[in-house]
matplotlib code that plots the C-alpha trace (Angstrom):
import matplotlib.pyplot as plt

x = [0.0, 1.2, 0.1, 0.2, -1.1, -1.6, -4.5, -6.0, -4.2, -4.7, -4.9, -2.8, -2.4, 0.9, 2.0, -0.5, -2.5, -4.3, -8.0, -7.7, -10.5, -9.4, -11.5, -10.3, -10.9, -10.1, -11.1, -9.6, -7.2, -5.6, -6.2, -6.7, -6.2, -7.6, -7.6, -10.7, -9.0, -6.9, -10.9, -11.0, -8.3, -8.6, -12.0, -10.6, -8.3, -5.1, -3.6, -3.1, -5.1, -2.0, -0.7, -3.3, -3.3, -1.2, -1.0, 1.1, 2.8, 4.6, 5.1, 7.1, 9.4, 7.9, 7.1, 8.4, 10.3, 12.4, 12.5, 11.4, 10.1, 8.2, 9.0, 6.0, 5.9, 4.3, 2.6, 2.5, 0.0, 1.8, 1.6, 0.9, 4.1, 7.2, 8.8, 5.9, 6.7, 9.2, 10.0, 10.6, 12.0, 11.9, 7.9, 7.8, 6.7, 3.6, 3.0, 2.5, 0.3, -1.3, -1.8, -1.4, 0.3, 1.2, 4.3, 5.6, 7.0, 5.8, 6.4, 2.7, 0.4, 3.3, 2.2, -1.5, -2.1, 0.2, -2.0, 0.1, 0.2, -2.3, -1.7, 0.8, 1.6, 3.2, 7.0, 5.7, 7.6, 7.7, 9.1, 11.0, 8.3, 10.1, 8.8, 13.9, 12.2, 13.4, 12.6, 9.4, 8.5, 9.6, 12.5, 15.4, 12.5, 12.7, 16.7, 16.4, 14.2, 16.7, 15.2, 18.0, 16.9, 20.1, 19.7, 17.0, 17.7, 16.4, 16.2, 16.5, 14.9, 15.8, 18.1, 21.5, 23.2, 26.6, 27.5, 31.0, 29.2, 30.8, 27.0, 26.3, 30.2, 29.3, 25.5, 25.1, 25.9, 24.6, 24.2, 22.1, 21.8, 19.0, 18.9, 20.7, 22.8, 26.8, 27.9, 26.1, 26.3, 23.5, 23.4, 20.4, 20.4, 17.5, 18.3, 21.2, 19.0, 16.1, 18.9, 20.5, 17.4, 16.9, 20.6, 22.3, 25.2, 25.4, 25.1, 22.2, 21.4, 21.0, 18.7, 15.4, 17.1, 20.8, 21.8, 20.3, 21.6, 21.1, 20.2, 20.7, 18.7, 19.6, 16.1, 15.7, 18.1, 17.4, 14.6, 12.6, 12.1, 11.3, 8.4, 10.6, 13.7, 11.1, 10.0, 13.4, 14.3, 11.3, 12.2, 16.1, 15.0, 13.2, 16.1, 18.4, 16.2, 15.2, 12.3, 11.5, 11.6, 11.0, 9.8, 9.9, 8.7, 5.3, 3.1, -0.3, -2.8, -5.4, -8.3, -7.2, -3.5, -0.6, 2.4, 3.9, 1.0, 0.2, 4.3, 3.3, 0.0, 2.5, 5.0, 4.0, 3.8, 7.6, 8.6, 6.7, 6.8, 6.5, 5.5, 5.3, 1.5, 2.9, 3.3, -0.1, -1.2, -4.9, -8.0, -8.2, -4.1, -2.6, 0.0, 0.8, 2.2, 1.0, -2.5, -2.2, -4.0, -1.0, 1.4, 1.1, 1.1, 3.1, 1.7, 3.8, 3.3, 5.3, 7.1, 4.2, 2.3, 0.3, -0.9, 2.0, 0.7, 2.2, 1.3, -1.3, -4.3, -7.3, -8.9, -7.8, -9.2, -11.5, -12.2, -12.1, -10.0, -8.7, -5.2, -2.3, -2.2, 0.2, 1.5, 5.6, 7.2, 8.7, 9.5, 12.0, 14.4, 18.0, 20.5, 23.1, 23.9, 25.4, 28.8, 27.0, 23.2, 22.0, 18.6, 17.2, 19.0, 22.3, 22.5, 26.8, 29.3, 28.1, 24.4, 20.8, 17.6, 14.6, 10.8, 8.7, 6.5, 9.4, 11.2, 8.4, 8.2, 11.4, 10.1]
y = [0.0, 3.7, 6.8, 9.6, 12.9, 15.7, 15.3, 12.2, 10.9, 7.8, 4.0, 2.1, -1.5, -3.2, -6.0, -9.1, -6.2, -4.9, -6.3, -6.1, -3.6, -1.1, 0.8, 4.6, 6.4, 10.4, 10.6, 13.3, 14.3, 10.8, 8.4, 4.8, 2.8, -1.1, -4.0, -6.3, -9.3, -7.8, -7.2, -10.3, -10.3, -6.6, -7.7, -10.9, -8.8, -10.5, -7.3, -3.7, -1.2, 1.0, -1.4, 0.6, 4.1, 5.6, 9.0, 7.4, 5.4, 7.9, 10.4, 7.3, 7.3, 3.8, 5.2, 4.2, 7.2, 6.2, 2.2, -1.1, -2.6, -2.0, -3.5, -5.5, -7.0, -10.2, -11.7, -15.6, -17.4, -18.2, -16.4, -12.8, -11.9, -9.9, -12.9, -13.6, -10.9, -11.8, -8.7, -9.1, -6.3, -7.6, -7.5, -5.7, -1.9, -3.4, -6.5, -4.4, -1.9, -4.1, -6.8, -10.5, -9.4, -12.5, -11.0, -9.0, -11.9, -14.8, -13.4, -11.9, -14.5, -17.4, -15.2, -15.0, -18.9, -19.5, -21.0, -19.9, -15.7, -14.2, -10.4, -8.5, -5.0, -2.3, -1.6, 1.9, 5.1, 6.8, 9.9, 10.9, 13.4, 16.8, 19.8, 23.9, 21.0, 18.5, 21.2, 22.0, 18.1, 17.9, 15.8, 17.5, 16.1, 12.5, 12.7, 14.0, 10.8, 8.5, 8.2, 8.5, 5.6, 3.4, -0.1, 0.6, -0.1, 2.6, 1.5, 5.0, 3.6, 6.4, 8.4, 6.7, 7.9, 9.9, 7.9, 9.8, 13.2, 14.2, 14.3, 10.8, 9.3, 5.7, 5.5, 3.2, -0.4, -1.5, -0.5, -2.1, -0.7, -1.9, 0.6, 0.6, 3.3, 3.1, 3.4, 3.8, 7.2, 10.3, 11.8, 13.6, 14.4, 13.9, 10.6, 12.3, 14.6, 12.3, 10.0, 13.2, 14.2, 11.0, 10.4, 13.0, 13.8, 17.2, 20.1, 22.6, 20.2, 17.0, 14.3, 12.9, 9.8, 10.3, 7.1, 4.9, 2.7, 3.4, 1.1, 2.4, 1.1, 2.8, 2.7, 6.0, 7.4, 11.5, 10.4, 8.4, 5.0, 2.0, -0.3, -2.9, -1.3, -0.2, -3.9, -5.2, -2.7, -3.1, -6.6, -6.3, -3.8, -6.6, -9.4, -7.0, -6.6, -2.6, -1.6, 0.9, 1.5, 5.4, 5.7, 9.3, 8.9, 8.3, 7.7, 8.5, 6.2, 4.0, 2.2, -1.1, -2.3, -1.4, -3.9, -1.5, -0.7, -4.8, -4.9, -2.5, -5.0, -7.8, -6.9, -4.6, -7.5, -7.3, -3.8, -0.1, 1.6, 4.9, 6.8, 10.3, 11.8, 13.3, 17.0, 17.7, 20.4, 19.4, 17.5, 13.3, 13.4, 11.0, 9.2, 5.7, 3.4, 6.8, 4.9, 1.7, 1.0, -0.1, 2.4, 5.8, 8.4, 11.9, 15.2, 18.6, 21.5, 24.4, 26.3, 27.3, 24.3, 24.8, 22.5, 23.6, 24.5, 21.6, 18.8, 16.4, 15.6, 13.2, 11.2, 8.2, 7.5, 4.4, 4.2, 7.8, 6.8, 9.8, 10.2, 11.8, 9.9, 12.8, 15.5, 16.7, 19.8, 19.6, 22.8, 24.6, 21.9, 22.3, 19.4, 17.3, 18.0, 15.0, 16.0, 14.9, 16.0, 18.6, 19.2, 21.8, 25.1, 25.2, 27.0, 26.2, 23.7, 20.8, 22.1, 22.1, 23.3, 21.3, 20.9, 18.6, 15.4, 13.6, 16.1, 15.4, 11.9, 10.6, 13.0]
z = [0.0, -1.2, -0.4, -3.1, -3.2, -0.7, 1.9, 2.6, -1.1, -3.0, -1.9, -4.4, -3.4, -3.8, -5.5, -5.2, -3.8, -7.3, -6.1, -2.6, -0.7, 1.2, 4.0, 4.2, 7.4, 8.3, 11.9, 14.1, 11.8, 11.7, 8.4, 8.6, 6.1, 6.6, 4.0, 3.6, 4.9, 7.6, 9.4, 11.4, 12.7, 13.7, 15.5, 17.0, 18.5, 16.8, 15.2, 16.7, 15.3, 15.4, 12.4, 9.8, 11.8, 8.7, 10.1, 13.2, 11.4, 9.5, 13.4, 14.0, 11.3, 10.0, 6.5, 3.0, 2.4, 5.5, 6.0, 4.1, 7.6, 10.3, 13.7, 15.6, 18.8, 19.5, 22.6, 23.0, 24.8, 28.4, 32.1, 30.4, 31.6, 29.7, 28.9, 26.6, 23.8, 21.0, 19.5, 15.5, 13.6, 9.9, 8.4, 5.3, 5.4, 2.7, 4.8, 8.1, 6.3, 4.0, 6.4, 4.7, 1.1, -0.3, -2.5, 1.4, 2.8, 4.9, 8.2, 8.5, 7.5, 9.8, 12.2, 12.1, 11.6, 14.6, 17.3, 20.0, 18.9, 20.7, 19.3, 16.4, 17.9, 16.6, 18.1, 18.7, 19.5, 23.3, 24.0, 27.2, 29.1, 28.9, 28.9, 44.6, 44.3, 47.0, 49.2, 48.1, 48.8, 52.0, 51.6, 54.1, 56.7, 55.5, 55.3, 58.7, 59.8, 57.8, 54.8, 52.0, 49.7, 51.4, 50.5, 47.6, 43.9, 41.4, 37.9, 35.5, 31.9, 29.5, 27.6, 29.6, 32.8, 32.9, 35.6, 35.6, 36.7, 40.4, 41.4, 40.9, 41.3, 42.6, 42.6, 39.2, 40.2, 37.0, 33.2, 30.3, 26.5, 25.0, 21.6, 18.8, 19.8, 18.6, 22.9, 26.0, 26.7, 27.7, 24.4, 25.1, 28.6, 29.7, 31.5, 33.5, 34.8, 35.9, 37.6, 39.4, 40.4, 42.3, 43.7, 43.2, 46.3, 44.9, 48.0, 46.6, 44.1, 46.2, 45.2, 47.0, 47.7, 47.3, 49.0, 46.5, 44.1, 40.1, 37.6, 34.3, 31.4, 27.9, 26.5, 24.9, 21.7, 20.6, 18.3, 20.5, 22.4, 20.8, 22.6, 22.2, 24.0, 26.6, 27.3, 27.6, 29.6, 32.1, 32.3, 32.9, 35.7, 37.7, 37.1, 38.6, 42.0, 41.0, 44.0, 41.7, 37.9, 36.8, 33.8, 32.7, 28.9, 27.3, 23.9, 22.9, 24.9, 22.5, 24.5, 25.8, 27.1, 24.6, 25.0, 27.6, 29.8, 29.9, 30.7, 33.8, 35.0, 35.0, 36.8, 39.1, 41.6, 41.4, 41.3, 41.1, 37.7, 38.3, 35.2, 33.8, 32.9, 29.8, 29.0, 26.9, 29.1, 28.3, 29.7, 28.8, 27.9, 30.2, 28.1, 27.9, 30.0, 32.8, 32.0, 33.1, 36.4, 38.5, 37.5, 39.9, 37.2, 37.9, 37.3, 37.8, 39.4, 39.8, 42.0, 44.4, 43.7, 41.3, 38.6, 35.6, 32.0, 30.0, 33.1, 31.1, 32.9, 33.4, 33.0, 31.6, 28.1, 27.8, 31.6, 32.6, 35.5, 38.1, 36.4, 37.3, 40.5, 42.3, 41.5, 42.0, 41.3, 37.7, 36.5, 35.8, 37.8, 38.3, 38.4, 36.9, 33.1, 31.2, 29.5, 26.0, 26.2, 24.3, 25.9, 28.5, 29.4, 30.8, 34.3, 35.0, 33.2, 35.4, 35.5, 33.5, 34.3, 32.5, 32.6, 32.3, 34.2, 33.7, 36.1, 38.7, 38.4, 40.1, 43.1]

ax = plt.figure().add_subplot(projection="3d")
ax.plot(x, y, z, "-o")
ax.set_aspect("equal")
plt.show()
């Protein structure tokens, strides 16, 4: 399937794909495009409607112009647990789109008759949730009281650490890089300053926990975070004994689970997944995995408490559950700047100030 024109453009089916019918949808400024035969599996519930969601497709980069494949993520029959997905990276762009193209390759159709595959999902894309604070939440109290996170295992899924940062100079007793990235460093930034803001040593810039012990899971590259990468990530975190996994990063929620949210049901028994709301700044915006039902979901306010601009809010779309759970300051937050990230503003050499629900959420 090909899409030419401006607009909604023209359907033209690809090879094998000349009498196929194909069921064009322009809802909320997103077009849909679904093939006759990929509509029972779409009502079984066997595929992701995300797979045909055109608009999306081409946000995340999975468009011809850019790639000949688009990644999926399976779920097996089995506990419902992580180690249930098999991530596969090599469906054809036209089989993905096009759904059963007997000229795309083999992969979708092995698939589909497999008895055991119990859904195809798109590998979406997730975004790290950018947009005085320890005393603002009371936490020079809780140090007082012994509270310092000693003993706990925090596992950072995002952008990488700088782990060689003064600020955070033997916190990270372990490392994982689950993208495609050339080396494991904080390219971006933004994972630096999530894991500073929870165990950070640094004086004026100290932590909320600055005795605890980092676990830092690459999960995130400048353009994005694969599902995939997010899953893996989630599941490492666990292995390694993590108390609590921040997640500080988020997609646009569809009714039901996504792959990542059902990662967050599962394992929640295990570990807490604490999870950005998102950075909207509107009504019915909670991102994903900030929706599932066992994840708290983090809101920001700002400096005096109230609820910031950009903070997305509830409730949760399909059940209209009372989303974000708390709320955290998260703007305008000053700490440890990653010698190789290029996001938020720099405030000194060792410094950067950011905003965002991913600033609140490791409060």
């Amino acid at each position: 399937m090909a899409l030419r024109g401006g607009g909604v453009g023209e359907v033209v089916a690809g090879p094998g794909r000349e009498h196929q019918v194909f069921r064009t949808v322009l809802a909320g400024g997103r077009l849909h495009v679904v093939p006759q035969d990929a509509v029972p599996a779409l009502e079984s519930g066997k595929l992701d409607p995300r797979l045909f969601d055109v608009t999306g497709l081409v946000d995340a980069g999975y468009d011809d112009a850019r790639r000949d494949s688009v990644p999926v993520v399976v779920t097996r029959d089995g506990d419902g647990r992580t180690s249930a997905l098999e991530v596969r990276r090599e469906l054809p762009l036209a089989g993905a789109v096009a759904a059963l193209a007997p000229k795309s390759g083999a992969a979708f159709p092995e698939l589909l008759a497999d008895p055991g595959v119990r859904k195809v999902w798109l590998d979406g894309v997730m975004r790290p949730s950018l947009d005085r604070s320890t005393e603002q939440i009371g936490a020079p109290a809780a140090w007082e009281a012994g509270y310092t996170g000693a003993g706990v295992k925090v596992a950072v899924l995002d952008t990488g650490v700088d782990d060689e940062h003064p600020e955070l100079a033997g916190r990270e007793v372990a490392r994982a890089d689950f993208t495609d990235s050339a080396e494991h460093v904080d390219d971006v930034g933004h994972g630096t300053h999530v894991a500073a803001t929870i165990a950070s040593t640094g004086g004026a810039h100290r932590g909320v926990a600055p005795d605890a012990e980092l676990l830092d899971g690459k999960v995130c590259v400048l353009d994005g975070c694969a599902e995939s990468w997010i899953l893996a990530g989630m599941q490492w975190a666990v292995e390694q004994g993590a108390a609590v996994v921040n997640l500080g990063l988020g997609g646009t929620d569809t009714p039901g689970l996504d792959p990542v949210e059902e990662a967050v049901e599962s394992l929640s028994d295990r570990a807490l997944f604490v999870v950005a709301a998102g950075n909207s700044g509107r009504p019915g915006t909670i991102g994903s995995p900030g929706s599932a039902d066992s994840a708290p979901t983090v809101g920001a306010v700002d400096r005096r408490d109230g609820l910031a601009p950009f903070s997305s809010r509830g409730p949760s779309l399909g059940d209209s559950a009372v989303k974000p759970d708390v709320t955290a300051p998260g703007a305008d937050v000053v700490t440890a700047r990653s010698r190789h990230g290029i996001e938020g503003t720099p405030v000194d050499e060792g410094h950067v100030s950011m905003s965002g629900t991913s600033m609140a959420t490791p409060r």
